[in-house]
VMD Tcl script that builds the backbone (N, CA, C; Angstrom):
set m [mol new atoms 465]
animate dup $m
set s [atomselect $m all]
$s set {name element resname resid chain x y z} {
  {N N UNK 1 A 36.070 1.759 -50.173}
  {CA C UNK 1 A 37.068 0.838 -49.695}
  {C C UNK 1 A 37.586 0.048 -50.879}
  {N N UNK 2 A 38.791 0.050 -51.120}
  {CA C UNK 2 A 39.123 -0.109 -52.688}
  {C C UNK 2 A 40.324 -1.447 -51.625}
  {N N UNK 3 A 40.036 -2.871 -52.373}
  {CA C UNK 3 A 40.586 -4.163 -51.628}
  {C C UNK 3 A 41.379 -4.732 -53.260}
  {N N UNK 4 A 42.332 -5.578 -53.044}
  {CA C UNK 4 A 43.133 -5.972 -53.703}
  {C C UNK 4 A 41.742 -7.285 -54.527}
  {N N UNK 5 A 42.150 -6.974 -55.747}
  {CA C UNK 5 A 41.211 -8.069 -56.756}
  {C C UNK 5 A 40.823 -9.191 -55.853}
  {N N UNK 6 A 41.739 -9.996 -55.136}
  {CA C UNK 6 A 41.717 -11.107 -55.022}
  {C C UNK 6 A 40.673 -11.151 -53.428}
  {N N UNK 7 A 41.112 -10.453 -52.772}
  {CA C UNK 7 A 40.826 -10.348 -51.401}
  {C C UNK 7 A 39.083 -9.842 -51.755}
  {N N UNK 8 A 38.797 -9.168 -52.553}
  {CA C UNK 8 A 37.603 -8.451 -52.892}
  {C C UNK 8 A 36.677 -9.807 -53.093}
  {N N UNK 9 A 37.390 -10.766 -53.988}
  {CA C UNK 9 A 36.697 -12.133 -54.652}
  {C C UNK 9 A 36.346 -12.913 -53.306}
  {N N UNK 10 A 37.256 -12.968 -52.129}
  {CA C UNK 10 A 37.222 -13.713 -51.594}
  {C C UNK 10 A 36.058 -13.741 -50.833}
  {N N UNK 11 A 36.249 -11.978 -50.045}
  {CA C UNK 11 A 34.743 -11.129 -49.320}
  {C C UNK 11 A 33.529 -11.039 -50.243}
  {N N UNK 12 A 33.426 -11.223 -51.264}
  {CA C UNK 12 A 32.178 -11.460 -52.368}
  {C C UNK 12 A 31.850 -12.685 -51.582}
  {N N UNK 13 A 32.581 -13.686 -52.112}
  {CA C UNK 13 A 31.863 -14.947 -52.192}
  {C C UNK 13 A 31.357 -15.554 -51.205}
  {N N UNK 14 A 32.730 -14.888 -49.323}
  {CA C UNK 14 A 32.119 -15.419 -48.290}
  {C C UNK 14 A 30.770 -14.803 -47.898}
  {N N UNK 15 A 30.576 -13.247 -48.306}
  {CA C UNK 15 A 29.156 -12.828 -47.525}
  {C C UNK 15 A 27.712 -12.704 -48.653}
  {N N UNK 16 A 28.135 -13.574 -49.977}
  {CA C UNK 16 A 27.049 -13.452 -50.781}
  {C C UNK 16 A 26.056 -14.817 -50.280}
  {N N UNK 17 A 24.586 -14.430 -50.561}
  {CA C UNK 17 A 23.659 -15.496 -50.080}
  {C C UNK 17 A 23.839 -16.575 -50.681}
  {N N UNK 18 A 23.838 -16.287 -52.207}
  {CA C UNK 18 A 23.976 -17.331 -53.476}
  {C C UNK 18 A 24.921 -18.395 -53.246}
  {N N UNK 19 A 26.196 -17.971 -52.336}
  {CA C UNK 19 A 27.440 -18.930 -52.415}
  {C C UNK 19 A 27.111 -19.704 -51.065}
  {N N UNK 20 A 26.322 -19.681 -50.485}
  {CA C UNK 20 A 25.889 -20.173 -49.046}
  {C C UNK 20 A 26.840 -20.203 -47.591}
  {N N UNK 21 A 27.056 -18.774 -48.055}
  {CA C UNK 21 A 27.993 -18.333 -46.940}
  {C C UNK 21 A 28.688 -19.354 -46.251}
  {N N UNK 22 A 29.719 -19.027 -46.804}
  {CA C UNK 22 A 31.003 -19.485 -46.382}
  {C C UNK 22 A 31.640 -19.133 -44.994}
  {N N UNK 23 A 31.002 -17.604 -44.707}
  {CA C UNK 23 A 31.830 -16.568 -43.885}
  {C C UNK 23 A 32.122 -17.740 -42.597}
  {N N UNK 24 A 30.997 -18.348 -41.808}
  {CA C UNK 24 A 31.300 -19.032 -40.372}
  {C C UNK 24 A 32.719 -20.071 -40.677}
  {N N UNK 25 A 33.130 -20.442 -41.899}
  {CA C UNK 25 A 34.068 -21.129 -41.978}
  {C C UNK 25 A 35.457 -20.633 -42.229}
  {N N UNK 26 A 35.406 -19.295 -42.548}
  {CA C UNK 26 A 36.841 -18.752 -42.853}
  {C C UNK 26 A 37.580 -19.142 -41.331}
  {N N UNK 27 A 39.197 -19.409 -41.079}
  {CA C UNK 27 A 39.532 -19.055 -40.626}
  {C C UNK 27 A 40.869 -18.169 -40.668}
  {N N UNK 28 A 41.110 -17.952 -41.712}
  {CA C UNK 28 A 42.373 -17.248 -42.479}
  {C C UNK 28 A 41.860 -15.916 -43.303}
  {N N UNK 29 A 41.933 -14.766 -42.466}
  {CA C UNK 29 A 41.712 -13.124 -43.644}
  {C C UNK 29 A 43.094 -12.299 -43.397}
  {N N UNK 30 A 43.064 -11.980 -44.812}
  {CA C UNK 30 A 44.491 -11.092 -45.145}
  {C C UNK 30 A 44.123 -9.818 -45.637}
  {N N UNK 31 A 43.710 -8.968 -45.397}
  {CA C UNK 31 A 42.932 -7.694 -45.965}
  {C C UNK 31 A 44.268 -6.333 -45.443}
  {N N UNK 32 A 45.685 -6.765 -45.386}
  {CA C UNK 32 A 46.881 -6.068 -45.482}
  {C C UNK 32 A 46.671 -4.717 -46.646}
  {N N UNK 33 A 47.344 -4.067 -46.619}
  {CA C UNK 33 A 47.931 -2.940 -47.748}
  {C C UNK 33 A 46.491 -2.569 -48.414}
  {N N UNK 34 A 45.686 -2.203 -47.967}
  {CA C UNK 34 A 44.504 -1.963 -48.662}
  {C C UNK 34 A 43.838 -0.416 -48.351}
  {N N UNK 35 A 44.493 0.196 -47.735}
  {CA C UNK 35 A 43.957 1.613 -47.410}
  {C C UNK 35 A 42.489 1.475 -46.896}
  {N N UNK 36 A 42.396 0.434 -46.218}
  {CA C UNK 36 A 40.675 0.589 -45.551}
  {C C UNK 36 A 41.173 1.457 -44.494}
  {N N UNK 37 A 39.716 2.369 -44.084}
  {CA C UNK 37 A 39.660 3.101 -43.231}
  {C C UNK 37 A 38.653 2.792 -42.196}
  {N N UNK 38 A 38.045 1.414 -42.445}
  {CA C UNK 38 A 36.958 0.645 -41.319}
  {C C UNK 38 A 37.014 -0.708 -42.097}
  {N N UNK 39 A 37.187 -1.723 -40.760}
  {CA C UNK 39 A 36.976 -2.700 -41.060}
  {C C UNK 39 A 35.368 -3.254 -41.458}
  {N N UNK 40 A 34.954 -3.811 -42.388}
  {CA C UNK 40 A 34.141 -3.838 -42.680}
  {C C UNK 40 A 33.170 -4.597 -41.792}
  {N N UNK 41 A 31.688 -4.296 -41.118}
  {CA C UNK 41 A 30.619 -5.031 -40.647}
  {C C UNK 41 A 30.636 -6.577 -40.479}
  {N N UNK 42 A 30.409 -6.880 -42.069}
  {CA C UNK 42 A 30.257 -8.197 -42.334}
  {C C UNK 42 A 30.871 -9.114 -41.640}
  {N N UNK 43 A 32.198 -8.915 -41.266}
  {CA C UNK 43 A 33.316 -9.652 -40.844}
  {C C UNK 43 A 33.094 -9.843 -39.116}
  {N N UNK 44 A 32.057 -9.429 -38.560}
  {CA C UNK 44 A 31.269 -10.002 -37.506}
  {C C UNK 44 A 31.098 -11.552 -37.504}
  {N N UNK 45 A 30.481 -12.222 -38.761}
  {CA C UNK 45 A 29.817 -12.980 -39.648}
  {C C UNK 45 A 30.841 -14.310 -39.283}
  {N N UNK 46 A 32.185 -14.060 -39.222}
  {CA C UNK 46 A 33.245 -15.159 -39.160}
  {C C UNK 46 A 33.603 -15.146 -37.654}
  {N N UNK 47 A 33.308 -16.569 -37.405}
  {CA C UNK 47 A 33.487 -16.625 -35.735}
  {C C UNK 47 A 34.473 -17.635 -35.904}
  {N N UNK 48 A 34.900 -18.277 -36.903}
  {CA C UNK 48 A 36.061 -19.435 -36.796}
  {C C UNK 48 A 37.583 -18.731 -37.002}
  {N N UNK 49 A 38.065 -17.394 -37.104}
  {CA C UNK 49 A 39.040 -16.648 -37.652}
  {C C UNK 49 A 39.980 -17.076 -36.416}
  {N N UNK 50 A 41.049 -16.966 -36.984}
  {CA C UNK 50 A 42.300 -17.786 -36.396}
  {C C UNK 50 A 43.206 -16.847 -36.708}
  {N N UNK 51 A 43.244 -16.230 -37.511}
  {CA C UNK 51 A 44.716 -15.602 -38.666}
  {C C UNK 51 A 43.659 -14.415 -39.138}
  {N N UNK 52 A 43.869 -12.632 -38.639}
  {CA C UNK 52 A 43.194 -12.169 -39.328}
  {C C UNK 52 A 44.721 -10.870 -39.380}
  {N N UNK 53 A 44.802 -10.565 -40.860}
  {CA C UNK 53 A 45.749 -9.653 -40.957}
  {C C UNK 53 A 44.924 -8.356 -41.572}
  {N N UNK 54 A 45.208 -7.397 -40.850}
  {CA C UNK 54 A 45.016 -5.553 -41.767}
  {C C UNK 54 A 45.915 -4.677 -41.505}
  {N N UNK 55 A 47.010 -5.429 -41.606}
  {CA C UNK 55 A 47.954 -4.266 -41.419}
  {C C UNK 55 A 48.347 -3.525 -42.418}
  {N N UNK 56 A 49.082 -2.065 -42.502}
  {CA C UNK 56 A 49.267 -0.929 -43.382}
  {C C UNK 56 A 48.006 -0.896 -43.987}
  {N N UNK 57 A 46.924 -0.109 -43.459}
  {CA C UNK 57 A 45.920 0.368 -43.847}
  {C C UNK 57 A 45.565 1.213 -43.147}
  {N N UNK 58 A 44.347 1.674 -43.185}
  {CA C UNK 58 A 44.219 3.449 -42.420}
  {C C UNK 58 A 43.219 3.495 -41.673}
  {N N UNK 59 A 43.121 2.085 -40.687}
  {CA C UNK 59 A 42.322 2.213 -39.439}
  {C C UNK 59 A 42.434 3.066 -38.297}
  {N N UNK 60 A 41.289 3.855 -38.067}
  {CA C UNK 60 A 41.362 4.826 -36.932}
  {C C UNK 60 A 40.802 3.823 -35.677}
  {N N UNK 61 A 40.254 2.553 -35.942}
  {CA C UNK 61 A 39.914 1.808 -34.389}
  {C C UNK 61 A 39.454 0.273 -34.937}
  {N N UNK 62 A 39.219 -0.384 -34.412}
  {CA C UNK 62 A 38.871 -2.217 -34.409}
  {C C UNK 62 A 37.809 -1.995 -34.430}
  {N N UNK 63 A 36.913 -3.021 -34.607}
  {CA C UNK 63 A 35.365 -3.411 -34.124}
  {C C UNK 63 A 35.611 -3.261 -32.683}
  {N N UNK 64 A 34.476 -3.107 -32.018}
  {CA C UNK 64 A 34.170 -3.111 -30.691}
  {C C UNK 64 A 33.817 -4.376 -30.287}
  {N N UNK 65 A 33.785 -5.162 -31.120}
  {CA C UNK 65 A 33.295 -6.896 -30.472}
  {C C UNK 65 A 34.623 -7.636 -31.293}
  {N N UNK 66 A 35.887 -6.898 -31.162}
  {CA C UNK 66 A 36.791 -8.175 -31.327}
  {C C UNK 66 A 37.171 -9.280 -30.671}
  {N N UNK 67 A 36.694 -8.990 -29.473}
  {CA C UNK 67 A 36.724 -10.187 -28.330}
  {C C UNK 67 A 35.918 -11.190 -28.714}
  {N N UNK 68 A 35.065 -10.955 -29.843}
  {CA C UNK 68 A 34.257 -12.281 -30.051}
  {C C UNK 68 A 35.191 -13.609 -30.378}
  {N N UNK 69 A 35.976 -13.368 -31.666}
  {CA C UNK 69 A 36.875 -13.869 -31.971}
  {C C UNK 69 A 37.723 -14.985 -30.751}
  {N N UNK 70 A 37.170 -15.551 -30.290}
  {CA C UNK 70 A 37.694 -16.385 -29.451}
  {C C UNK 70 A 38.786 -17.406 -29.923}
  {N N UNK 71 A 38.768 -17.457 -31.426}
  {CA C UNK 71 A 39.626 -18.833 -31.602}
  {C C UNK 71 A 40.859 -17.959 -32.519}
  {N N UNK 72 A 40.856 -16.778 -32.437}
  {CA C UNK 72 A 41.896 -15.881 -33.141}
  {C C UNK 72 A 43.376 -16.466 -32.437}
  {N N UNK 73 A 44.238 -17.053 -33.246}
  {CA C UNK 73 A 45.292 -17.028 -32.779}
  {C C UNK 73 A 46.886 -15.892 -33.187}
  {N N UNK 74 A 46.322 -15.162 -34.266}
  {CA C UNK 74 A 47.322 -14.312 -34.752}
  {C C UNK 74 A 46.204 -12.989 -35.388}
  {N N UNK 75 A 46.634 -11.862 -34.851}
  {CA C UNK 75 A 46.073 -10.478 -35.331}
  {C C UNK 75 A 47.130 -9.660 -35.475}
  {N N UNK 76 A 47.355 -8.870 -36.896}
  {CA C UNK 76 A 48.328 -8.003 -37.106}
  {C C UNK 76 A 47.398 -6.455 -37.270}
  {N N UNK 77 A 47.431 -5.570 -36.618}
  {CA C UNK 77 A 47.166 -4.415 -37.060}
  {C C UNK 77 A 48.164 -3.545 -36.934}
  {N N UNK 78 A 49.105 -4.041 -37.298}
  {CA C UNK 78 A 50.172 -2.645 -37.383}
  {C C UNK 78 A 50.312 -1.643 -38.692}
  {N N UNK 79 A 51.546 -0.835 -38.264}
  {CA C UNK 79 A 51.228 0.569 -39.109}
  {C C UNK 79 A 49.551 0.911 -39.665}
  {N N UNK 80 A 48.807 1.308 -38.789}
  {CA C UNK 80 A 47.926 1.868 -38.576}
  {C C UNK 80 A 47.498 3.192 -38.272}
  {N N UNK 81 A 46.620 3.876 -37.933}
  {CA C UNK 81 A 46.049 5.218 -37.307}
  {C C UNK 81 A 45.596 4.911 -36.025}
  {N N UNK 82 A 45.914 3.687 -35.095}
  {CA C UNK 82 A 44.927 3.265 -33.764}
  {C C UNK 82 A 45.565 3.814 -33.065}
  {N N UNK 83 A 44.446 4.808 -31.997}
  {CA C UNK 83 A 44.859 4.969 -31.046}
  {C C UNK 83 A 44.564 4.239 -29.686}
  {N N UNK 84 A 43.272 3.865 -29.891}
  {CA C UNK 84 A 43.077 2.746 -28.430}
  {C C UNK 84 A 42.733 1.711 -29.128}
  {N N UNK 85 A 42.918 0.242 -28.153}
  {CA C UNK 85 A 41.975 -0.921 -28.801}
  {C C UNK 85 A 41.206 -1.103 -28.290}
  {N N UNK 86 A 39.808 -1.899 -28.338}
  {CA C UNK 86 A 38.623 -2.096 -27.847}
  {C C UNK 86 A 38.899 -2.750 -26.247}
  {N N UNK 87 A 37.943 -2.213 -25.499}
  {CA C UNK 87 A 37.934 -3.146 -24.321}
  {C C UNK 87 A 37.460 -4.857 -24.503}
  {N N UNK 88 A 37.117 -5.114 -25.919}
  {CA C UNK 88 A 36.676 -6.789 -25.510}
  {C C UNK 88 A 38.115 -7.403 -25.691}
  {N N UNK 89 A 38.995 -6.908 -25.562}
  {CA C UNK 89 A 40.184 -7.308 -25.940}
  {C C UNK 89 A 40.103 -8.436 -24.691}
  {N N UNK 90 A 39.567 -8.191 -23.564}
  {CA C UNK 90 A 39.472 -8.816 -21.709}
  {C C UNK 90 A 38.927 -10.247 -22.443}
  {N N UNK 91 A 37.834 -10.079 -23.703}
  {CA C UNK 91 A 37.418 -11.527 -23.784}
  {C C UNK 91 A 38.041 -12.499 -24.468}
  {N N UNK 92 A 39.654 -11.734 -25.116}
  {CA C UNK 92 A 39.937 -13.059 -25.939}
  {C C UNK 92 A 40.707 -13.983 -24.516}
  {N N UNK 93 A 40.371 -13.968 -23.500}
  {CA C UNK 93 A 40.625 -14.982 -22.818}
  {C C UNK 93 A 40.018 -16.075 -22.392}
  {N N UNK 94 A 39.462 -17.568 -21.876}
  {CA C UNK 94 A 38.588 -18.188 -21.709}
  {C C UNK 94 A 38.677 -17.868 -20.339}
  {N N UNK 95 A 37.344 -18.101 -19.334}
  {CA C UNK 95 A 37.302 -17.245 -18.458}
  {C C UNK 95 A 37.246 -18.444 -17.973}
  {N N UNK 96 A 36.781 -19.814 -17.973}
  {CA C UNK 96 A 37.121 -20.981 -17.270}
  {C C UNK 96 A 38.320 -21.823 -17.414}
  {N N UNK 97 A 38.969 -22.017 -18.407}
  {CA C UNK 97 A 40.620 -22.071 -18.849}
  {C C UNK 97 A 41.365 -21.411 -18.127}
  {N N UNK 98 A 41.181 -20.027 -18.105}
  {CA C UNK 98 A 42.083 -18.998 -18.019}
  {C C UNK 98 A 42.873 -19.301 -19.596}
  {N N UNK 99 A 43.228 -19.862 -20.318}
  {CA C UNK 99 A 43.417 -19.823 -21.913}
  {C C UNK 99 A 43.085 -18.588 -22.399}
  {N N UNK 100 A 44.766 -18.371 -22.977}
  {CA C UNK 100 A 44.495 -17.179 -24.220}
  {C C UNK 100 A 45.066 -18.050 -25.616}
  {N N UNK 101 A 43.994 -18.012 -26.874}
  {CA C UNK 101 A 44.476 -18.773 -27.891}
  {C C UNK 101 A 45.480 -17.701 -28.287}
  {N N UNK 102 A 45.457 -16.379 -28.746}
  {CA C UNK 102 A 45.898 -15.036 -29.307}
  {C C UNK 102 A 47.394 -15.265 -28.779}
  {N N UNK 103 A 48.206 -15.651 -30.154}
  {CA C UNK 103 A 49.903 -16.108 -29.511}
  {C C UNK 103 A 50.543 -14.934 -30.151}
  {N N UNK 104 A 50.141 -13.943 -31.402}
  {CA C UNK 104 A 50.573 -12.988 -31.861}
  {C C UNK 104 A 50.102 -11.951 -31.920}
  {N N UNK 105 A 50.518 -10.922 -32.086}
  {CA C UNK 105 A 49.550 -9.599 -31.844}
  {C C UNK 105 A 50.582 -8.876 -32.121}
  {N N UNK 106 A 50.251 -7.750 -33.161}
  {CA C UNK 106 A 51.433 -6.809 -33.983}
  {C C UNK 106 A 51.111 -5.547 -33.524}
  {N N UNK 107 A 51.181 -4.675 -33.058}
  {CA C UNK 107 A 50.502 -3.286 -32.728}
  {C C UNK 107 A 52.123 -2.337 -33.482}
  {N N UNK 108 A 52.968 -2.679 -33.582}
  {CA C UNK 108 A 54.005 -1.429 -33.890}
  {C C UNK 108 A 53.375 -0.244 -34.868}
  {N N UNK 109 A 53.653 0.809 -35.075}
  {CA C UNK 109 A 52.957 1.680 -36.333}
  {C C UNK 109 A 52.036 2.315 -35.881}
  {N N UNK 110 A 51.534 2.101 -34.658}
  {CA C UNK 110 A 50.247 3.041 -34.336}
  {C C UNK 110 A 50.648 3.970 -33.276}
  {N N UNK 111 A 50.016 4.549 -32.847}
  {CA C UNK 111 A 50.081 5.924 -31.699}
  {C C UNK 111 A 49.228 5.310 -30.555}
  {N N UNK 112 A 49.265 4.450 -29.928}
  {CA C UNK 112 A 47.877 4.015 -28.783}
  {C C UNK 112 A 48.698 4.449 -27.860}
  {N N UNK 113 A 47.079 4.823 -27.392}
  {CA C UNK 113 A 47.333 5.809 -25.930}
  {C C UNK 113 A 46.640 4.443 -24.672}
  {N N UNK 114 A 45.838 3.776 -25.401}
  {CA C UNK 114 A 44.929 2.774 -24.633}
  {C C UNK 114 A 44.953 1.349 -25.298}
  {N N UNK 115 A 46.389 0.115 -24.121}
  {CA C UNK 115 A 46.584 0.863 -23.378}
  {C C UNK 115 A 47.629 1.426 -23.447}
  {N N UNK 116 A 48.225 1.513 -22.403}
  {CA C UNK 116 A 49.457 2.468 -22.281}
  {C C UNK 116 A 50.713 1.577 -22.614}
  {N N UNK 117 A 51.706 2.113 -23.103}
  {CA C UNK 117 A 52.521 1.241 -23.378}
  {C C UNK 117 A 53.246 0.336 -22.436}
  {N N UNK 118 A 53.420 0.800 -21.397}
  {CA C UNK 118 A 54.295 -0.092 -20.527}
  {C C UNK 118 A 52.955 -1.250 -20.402}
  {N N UNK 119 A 52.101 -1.461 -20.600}
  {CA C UNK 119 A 51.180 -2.652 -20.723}
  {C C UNK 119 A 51.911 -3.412 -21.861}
  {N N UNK 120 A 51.417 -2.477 -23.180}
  {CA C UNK 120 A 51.744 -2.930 -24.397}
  {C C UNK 120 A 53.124 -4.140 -24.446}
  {N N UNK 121 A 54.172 -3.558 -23.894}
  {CA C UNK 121 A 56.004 -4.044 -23.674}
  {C C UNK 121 A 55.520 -4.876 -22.728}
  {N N UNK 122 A 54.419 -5.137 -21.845}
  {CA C UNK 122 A 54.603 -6.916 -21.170}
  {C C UNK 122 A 53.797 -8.255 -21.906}
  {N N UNK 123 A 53.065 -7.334 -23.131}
  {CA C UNK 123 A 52.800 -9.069 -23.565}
  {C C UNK 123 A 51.262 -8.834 -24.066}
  {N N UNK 124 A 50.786 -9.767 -24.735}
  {CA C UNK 124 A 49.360 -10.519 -24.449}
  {C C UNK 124 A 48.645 -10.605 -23.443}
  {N N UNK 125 A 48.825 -11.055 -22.591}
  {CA C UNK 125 A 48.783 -11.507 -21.215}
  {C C UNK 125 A 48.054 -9.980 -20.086}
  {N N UNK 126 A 49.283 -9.031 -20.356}
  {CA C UNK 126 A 49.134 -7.902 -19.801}
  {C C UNK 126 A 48.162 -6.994 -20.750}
  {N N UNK 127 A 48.146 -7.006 -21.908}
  {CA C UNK 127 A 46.957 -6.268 -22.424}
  {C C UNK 127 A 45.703 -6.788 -22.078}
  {N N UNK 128 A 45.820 -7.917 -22.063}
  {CA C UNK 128 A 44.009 -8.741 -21.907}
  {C C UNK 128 A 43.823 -8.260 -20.441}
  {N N UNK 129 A 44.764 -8.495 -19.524}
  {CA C UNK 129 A 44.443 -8.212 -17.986}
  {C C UNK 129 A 44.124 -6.959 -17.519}
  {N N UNK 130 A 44.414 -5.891 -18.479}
  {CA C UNK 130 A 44.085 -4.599 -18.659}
  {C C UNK 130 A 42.901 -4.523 -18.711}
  {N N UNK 131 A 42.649 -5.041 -19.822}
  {CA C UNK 131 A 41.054 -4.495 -19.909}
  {C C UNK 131 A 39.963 -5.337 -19.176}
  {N N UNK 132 A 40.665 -6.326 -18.751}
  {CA C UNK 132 A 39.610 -7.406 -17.675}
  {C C UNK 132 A 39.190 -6.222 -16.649}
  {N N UNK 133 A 40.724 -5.795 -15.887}
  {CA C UNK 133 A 40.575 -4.866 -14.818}
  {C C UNK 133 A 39.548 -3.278 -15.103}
  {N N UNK 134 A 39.629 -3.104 -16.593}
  {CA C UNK 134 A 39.343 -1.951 -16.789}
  {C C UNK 134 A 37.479 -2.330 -16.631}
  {N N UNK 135 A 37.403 -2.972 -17.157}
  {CA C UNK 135 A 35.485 -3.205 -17.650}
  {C C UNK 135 A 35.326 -3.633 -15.995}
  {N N UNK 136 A 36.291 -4.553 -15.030}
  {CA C UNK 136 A 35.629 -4.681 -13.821}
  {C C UNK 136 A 35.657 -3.410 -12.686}
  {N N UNK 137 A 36.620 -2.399 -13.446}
  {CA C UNK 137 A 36.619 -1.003 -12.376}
  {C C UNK 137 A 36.926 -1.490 -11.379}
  {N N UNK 138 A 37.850 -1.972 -10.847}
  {CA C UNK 138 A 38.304 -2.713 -9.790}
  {C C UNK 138 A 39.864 -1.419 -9.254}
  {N N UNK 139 A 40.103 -1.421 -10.534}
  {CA C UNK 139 A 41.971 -0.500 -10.473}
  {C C UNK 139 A 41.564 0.665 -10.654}
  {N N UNK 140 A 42.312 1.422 -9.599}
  {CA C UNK 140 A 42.270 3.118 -9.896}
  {C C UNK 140 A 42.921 3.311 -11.110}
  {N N UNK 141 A 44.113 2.896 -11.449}
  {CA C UNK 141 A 44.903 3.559 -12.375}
  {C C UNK 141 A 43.920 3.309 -13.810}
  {N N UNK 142 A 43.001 2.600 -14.472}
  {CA C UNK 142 A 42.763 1.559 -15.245}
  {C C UNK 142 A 41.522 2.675 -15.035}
  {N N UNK 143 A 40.846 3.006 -13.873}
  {CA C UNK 143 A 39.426 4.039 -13.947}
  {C C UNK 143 A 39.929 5.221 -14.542}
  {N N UNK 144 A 41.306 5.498 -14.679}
  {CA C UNK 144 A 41.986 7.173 -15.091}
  {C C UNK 144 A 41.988 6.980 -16.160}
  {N N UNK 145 A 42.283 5.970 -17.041}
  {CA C UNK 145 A 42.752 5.988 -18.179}
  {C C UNK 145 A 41.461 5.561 -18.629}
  {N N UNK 146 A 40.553 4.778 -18.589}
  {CA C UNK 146 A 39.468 4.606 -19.690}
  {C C UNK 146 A 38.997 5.660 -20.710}
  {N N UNK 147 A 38.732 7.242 -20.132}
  {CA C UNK 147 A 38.349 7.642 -21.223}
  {C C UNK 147 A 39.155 7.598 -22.345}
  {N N UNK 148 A 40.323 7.232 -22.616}
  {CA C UNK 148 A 41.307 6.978 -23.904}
  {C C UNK 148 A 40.476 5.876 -24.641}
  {N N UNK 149 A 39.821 4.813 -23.931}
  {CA C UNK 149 A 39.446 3.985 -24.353}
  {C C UNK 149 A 37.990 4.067 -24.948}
  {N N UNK 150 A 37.221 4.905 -24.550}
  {CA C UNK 150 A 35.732 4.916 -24.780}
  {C C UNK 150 A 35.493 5.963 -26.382}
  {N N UNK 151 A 36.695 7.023 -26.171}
  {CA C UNK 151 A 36.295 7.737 -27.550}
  {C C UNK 151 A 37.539 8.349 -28.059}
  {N N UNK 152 A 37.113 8.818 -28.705}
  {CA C UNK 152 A 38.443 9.772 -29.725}
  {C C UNK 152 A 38.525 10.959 -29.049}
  {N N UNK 153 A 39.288 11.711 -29.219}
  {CA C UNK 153 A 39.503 13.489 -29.058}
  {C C UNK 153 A 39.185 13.893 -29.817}
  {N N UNK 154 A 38.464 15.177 -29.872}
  {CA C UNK 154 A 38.211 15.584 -31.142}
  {C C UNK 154 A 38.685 17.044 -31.076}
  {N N UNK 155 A 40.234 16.963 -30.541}
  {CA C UNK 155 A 40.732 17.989 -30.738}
  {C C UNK 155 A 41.775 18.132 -31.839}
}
mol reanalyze $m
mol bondsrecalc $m
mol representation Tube
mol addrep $m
């Protein structure tokens, strides 16, 4: 995973022991134009992220716990390789609020099959409610389409 000088300095210093981890305090990552092909582990580590950008890089999928990210208010993954996004997508909502912090969200550039686009073209709102419905198996249409969501093709 070859990261721009600066961005490299930055991921050094937040996940090294010596610097006394910084990571719980980031809330701003820009890891854009970098040809990663997985977002890296570590980045579990930051639960204050607000602003996380990777767009034009060569992600084939998200973490599976991006829903952790509760206080994310802007995610760009466009021009990408994604074809589905994770189902915790249901958690960037507060479930006693009803509050979604997530005011931006870039998906153009990718091929997603999951979810489907006419979700995609109503919003925030309608993607999160997607996958609420999908993890509660409540919607037929939402039980048809999951396997897009659970794995790749490997055709």
């Amino acid at each position: 995973m070859e990261l721009k000088q600066k961005q490299k300095f930055i991921l050094d210093a937040a996940f090294t022991a010596s610097s006394g981890g910084v990571a719980p305090f980031l809330t701003h990552l820009d890891l854009s134009h970098n040809l990663l092909t997985v977002i890296p582990a570590e980045l579990k580590q930051i639960t204050n992220l607000q602003y996380f950008n990777v767009s034009h890089n060569q992600l084939k999928s998200l973490p599976i716990n991006i829903g952790l990210y509760r206080n994310l208010k802007f995610l760009d993954v466009s021009y990408n390789e994604l074809r589905a996004l994770p189902s915790s997508f249901a958690e960037l909502r507060n479930h006693k609020t009803n509050e979604i912090k997530l005011a931006e969200l870039h998906l153009q550039g990718n091929d997603l099959e999951c979810p489907p686009k006419r979700i995609v073209k109503q919003g925030i709102p309608a993607i999160i409610d997607f996958f609420a419905e999908l993890l509660e198996g409540e919607d037929e249409t939402c039980k048809s389409v999951s396997i897009c969501c659970v794995g790749e093709s490997k055709t």
